[in-house]
C-alpha positions in Angstrom: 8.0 12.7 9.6 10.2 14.0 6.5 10.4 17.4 6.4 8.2 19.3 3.9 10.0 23.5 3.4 7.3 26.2 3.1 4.5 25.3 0.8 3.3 28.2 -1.3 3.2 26.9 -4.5 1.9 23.3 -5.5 1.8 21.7 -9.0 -0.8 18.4 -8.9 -0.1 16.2 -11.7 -3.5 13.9 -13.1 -5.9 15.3 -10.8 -7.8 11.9 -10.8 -9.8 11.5 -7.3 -7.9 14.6 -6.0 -11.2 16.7 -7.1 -13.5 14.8 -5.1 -11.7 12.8 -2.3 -9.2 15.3 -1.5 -11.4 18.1 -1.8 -10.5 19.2 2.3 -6.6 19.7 1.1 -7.8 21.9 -1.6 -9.8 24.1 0.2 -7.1 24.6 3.2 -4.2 25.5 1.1 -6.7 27.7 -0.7 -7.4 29.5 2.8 -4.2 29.6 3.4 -2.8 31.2 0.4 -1.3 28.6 -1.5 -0.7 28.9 -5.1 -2.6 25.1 -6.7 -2.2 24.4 -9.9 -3.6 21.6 -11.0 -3.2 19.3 -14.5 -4.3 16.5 -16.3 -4.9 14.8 -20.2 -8.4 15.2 -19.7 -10.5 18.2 -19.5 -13.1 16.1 -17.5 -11.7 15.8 -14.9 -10.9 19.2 -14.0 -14.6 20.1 -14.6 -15.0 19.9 -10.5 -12.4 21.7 -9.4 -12.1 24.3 -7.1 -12.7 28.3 -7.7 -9.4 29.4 -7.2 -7.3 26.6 -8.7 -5.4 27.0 -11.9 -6.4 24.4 -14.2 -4.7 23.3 -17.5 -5.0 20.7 -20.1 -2.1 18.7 -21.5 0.2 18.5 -23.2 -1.4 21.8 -24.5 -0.6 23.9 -21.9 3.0 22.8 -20.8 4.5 25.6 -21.6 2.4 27.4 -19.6 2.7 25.2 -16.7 6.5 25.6 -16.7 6.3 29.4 -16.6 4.7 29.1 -13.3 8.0 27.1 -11.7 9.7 26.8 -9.7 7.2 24.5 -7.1 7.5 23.7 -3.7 5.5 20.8 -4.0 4.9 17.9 -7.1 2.0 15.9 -5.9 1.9 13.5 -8.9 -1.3 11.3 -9.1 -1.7 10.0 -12.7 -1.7 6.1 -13.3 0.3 4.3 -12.3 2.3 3.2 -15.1 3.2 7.0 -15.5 4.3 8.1 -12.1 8.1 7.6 -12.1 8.2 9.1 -15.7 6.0 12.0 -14.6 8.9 12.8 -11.2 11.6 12.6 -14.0 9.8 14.9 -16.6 9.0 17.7 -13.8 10.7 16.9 -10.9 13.6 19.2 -11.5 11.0 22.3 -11.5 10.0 21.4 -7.8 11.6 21.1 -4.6 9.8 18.2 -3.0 7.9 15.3 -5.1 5.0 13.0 -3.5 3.8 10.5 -5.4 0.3 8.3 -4.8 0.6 5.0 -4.4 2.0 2.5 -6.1 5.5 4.5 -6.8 5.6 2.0 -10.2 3.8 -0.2 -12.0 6.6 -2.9 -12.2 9.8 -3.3 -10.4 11.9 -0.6 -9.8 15.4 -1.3 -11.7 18.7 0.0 -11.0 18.7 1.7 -14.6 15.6 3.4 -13.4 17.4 4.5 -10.2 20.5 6.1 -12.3 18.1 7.5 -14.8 16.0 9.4 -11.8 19.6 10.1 -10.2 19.1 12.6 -7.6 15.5 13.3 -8.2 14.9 10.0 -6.0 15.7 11.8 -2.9 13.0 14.0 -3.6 10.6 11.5 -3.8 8.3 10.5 -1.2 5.1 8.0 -1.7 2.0 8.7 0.1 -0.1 5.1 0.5 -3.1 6.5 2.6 -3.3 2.9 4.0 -0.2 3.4 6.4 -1.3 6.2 8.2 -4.9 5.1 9.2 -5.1 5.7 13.3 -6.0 1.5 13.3 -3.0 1.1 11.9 -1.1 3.3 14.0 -2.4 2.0 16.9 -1.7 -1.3 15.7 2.2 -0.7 15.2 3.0 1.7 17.7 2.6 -0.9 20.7 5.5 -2.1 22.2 5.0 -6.3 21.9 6.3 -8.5 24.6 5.8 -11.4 22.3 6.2 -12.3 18.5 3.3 -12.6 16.0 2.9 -16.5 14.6 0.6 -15.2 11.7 -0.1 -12.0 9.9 -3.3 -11.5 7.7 -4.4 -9.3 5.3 -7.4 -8.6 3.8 -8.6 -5.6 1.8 -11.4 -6.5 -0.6 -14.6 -4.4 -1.5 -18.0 -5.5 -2.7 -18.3 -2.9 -5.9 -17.5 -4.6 -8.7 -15.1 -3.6 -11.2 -17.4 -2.6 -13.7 -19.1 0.0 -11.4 -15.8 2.1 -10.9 -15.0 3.3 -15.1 -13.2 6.3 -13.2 -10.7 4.3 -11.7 -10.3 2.0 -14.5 -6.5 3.2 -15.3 -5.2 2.2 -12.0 -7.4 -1.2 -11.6 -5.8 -2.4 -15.3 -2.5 -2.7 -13.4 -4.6 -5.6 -11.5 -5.9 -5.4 -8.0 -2.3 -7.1 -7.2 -0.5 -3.5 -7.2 -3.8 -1.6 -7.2 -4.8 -2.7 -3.5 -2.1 -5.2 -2.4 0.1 -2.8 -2.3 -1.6 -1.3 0.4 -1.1 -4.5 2.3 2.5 -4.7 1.0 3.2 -1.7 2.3 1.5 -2.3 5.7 3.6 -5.9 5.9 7.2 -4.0 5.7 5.5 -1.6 8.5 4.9 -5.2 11.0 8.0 -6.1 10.0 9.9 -2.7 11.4 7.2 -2.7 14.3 7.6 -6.5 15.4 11.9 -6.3 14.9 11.9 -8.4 12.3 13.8 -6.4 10.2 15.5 -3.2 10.1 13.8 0.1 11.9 15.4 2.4 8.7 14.8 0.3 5.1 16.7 3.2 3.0 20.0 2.2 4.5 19.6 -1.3 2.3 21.2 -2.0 -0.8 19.1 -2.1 -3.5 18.2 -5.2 -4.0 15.3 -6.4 -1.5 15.9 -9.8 -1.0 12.4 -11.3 -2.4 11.9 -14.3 -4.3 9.3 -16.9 -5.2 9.1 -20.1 -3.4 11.5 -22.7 -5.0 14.0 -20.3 -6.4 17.8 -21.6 -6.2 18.4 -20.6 -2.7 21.8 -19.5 -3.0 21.3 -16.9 -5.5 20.5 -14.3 -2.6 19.8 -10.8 -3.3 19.0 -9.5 0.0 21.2 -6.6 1.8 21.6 -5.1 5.3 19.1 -7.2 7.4 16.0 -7.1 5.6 14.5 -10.5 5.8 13.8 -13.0 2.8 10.9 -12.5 1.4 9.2 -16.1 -0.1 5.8 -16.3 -2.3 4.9 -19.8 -1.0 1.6 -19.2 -3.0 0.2 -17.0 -5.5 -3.5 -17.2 -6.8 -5.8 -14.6 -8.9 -8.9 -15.0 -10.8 -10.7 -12.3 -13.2 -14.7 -11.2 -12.3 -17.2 -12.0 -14.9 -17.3 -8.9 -17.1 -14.7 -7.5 -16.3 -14.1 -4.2 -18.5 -9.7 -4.7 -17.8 -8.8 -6.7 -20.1 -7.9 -10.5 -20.9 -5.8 -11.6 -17.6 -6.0 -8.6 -15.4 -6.8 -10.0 -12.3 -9.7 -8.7 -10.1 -9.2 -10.6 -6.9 -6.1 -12.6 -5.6 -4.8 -14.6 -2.5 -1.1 -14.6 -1.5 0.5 -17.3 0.7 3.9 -16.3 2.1 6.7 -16.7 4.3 9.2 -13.7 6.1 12.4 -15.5 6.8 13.2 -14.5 10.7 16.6 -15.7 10.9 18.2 -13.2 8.2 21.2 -11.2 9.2 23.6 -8.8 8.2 24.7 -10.2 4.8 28.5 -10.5 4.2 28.5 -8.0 1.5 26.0 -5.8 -0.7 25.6 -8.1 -3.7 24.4 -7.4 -7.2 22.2 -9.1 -8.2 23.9 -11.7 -10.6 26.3 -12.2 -7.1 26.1 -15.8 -5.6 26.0 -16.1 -2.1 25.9 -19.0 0.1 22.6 -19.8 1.3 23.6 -20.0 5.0 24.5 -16.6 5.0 20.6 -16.2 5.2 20.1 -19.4 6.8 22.7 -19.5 10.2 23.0 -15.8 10.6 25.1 -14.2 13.2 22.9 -14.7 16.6 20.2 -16.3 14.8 17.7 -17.4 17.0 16.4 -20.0 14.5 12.5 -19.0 14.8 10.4 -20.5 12.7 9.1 -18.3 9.2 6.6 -15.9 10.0 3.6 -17.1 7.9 1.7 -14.2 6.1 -1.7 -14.1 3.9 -2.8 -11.3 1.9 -6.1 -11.2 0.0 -7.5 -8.1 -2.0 -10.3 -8.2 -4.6 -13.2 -6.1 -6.1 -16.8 -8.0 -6.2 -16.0 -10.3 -3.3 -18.8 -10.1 -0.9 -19.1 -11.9 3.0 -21.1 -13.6 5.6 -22.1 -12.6 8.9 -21.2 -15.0 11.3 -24.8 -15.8 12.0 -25.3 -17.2 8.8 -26.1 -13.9 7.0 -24.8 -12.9 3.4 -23.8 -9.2 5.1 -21.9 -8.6 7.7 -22.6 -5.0 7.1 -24.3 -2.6 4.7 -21.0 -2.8 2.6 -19.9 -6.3 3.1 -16.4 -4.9 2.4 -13.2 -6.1 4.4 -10.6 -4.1 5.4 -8.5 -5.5 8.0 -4.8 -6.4 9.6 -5.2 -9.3 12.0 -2.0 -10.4 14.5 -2.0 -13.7 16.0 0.3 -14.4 18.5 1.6 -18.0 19.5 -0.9 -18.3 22.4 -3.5 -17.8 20.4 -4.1 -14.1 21.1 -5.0 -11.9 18.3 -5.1 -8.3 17.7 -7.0 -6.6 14.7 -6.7 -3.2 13.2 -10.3 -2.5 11.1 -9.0 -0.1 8.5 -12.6 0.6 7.3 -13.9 1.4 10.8 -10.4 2.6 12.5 -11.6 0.2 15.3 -9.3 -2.3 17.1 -9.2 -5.5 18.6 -7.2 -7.0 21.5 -5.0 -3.6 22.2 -5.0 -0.8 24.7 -7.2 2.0 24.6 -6.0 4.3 22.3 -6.2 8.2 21.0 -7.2 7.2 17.2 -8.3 10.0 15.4 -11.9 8.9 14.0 -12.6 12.1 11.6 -9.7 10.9 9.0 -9.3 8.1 7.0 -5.3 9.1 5.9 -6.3 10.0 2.5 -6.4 13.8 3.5 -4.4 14.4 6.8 -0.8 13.8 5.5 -1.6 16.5 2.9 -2.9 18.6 5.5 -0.4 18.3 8.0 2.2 19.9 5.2 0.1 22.5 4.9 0.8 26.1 6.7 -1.2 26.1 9.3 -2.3 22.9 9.3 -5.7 22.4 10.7 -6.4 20.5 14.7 -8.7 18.1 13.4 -5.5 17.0 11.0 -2.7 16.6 14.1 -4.1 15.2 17.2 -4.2 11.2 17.6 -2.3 8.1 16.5 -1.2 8.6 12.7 -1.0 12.5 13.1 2.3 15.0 13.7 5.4 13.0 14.5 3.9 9.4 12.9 6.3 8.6 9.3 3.1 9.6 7.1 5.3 9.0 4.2 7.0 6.2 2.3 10.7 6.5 1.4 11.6 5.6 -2.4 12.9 2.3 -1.1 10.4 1.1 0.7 7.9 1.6 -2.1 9.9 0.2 -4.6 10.1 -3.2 -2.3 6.3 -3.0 -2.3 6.3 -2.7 -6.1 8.4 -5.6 -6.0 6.6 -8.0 -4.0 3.6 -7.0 -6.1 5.2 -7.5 -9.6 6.7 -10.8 -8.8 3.3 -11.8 -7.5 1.9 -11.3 -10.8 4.6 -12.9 -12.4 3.2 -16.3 -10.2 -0.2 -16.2 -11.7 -1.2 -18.2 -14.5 -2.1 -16.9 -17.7 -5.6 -18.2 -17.5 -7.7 -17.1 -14.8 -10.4 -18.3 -13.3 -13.4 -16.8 -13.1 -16.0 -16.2 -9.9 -19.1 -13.8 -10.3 -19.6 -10.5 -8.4 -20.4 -11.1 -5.0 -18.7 -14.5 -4.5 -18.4 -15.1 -0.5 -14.8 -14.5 1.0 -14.9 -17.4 3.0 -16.5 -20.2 0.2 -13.4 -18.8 -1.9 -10.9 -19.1 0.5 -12.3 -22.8 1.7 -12.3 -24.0 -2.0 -8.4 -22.3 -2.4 -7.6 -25.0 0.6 -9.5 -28.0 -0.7 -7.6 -28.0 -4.0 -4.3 -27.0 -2.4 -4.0 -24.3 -3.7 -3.2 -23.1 -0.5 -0.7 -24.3 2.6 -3.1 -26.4 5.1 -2.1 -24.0 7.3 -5.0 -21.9 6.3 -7.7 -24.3 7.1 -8.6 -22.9 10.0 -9.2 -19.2 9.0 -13.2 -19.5 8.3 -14.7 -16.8 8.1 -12.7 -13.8 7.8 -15.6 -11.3 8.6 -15.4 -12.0 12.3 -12.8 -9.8 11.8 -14.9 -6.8 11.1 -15.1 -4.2 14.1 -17.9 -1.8 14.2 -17.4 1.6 14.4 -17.7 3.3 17.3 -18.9 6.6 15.7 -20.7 7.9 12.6 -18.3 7.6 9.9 -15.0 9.5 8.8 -15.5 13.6 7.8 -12.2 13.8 5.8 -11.1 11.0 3.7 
């Protein structure tokens, strides 16, 4: 886990869910004598806060912000669109930056990389996704045998217009609102099943992702980071929806990781051509066939028991990483229940969802409850700049694969009638078609329900 210096003094930046979600982290470093200050445009939102916390209003009180620095910590949670701008504007007054997930809302440029210059090595990106104990337990076995298939799914059954609060972060489009959760979570099978490298900040900085069909031989990849292909990229808008004309509200990736990508005979910009079999016939390539991936995320989208029922549960919502294996094995990693499927026992921590326990595990002192089980002390609870700029890349070029117009599909629309309809009309490889219904996936849990988010 990166290592975090004393923390005494913390500025949060767009207080957001922080209030209410985070409320645990708040009241430890309170305990404990840390120094929270806490910011955002609107007074609203700081209505809930803590006694104890210094509150401010901006850009009013800047100034007085400011006189408070230097910080050990810059916890910046504002939308998304703001984040990196937010690191450069008061990154220099702290000594360690985390931002929430997604690190941008588009790709991350080299001109943005000079422009943060040495402010990037500060950052770190905390996706609470990552460090759910499912997860860990998912990723921290050690495989005797490759995965054929990866699946994704995070979608919820509350429809967009029911969450007005989080309305800045869904208007980026559930594509890098919730896929890149499951962006994330992919480059974290890819490390975990050897398919890449174990360290992604020692690539060069262009990621190697491209859409299906591109001219092959302009390859951007470096190190041995695998290609990256969109195969397919589909999204569709909920009735009503309060985001805007073409923001989409659910979508369905189809994609391909390239196995067979090795070291690449040079770090190339990304105007440089490079033969395509230097992806292609890499050195000690093993030729494997591409490692097929689906993601789906969406707000609104409802399921089906498997006995015919519209619920599977009292939230109908899907939140799970599925492995299957060439011999048909599978194991499944339910992030809403931190359940699992098809693995050894193991120590998962059933009192945190991730939201809190990174947070809490940087803090002096940091609470029992936080550290014990998978995803606790010693697990990489944070993203490195690099990594979360690949997942903002995969995202935006996802978006820049769906078509202007959207479809449409009412709130509550059955997971597995959309996905069967995707196949029917090809929208879809027929590789799919045998999927139905992803709610099978679904693991009860085993206990009453998390106590810190």
């Amino acid at each position: 886990m990166k290592a975090f210096g004393p923390l005494n003094k913390v500025l949060v930046l767009g207080q957001g869910d922080l209030a209410k979600r985070q409320r645990p982290t708040y009241e430890h470093w309170l305990v404990q004598g840390v120094e929270v200050h806490c910011a955002d445009t609107d007074p609203g939102r700081l209505k809930s806060s803590l006694p104890g916390l210094h509150t401010y209003v901006l850009p009013q009180a800047e100034r007085a912000i400011l006189a408070r620095a230097p910080f050990d910590l810059l916890y910046v949670a504002n939308t998304p669109a703001l984040h990196l701008k937010t690191a450069l504007k008061y990154g220099a007054y702290s000594k360690q930056i985390i931002i929430q997930k997604p690190l941008h809302s588009g790709v991350v440029t080299r001109a943005i990389v000079e422009e943060l210059g040495d402010l990037r090595h500060k950052i770190t990106v905390h996706d609470h996704y990552r460090n759910k104990g499912a997860f860990a337990a998912l990723v921290s076995q050690r495989y005797q045998k490759q995965p054929r298939r990866l699946l994704f799914f995070l979608t919820e059954t509350k429809s967009v217009t029911s969450e007005t609060d989080r309305a800045g972060a869904l208007a980026c489009g559930v594509i890098l609102d919730l896929g890149v959760h499951m962006f994330s979570l992919l480059l974290d099978c890819i490390r975990a099943f050897a398919l890449g490298p174990r360290d992604f900040s020692q690539l060069g900085w262009e990621s190697g992702l491209k859409p299906s069909g591109q001219d092959p031989s302009t390859y951007s990849g470096a190190g041995e980071f695998p290609r990256v292909e969109l195969q397919n990229c589909f999204g569709a808008q909920e009735v009503g929806s309060n985001l805007g004309t073409g923001v989409e509200t659910l979508a369905v990736l189809d994609i391909t990781v390239e196995r067979t990508a090795g070291p690449a005979p040079s770090l190339p910009s990304p105007t440089t051509k490079v033969p395509a079999k230097a992806n292609v016939e890499a050195p000690n390539s093993e030729n494997k066939p591409p490692l097929d991936v689906l993601i789906v995320v969406g707000k609104g989208v409802g399921g089906r028991s498997q006995d015919g029922g519209e619920q599977y549960s009292a939230s109908g919502d899907l939140k799970t990483v599925v492995v299957e294996f060439a011999d048909g094995e599978i194991a499944v990693a339910d992030l809403s229940s931190q359940s699992v499927f098809g693995l050894p026992p193991a120590d998962i921590n059933a009192q945190h969802g991730g939201l809190n326990r990174p947070l809490l595990l940087i803090s002096p002192n940091p609470p029992g409850h936080a550290c014990y089980g998978l995803g606790g002390q010693g697990y990489p609870q944070w993203q490195s700049f690099t990594e979360a700029a690949l997942a903002c890349e995969i995202a935006h070029r996802a978006q820049k694969l769906l078509p202007q117009d959207l479809h449409t599909y009412n709130a509550g629309i059955v997971l597995e009638d959309y996905l069967g309809q995707l196949i029917r009309k090809g929208k879809l490889r027929p590789i799919w078609g045998d999927i139905g219904n992803p709610h099978r996936f679904k693991i009860p849990p085993s206990y009453g329900g998390f106590l810190y988010d």
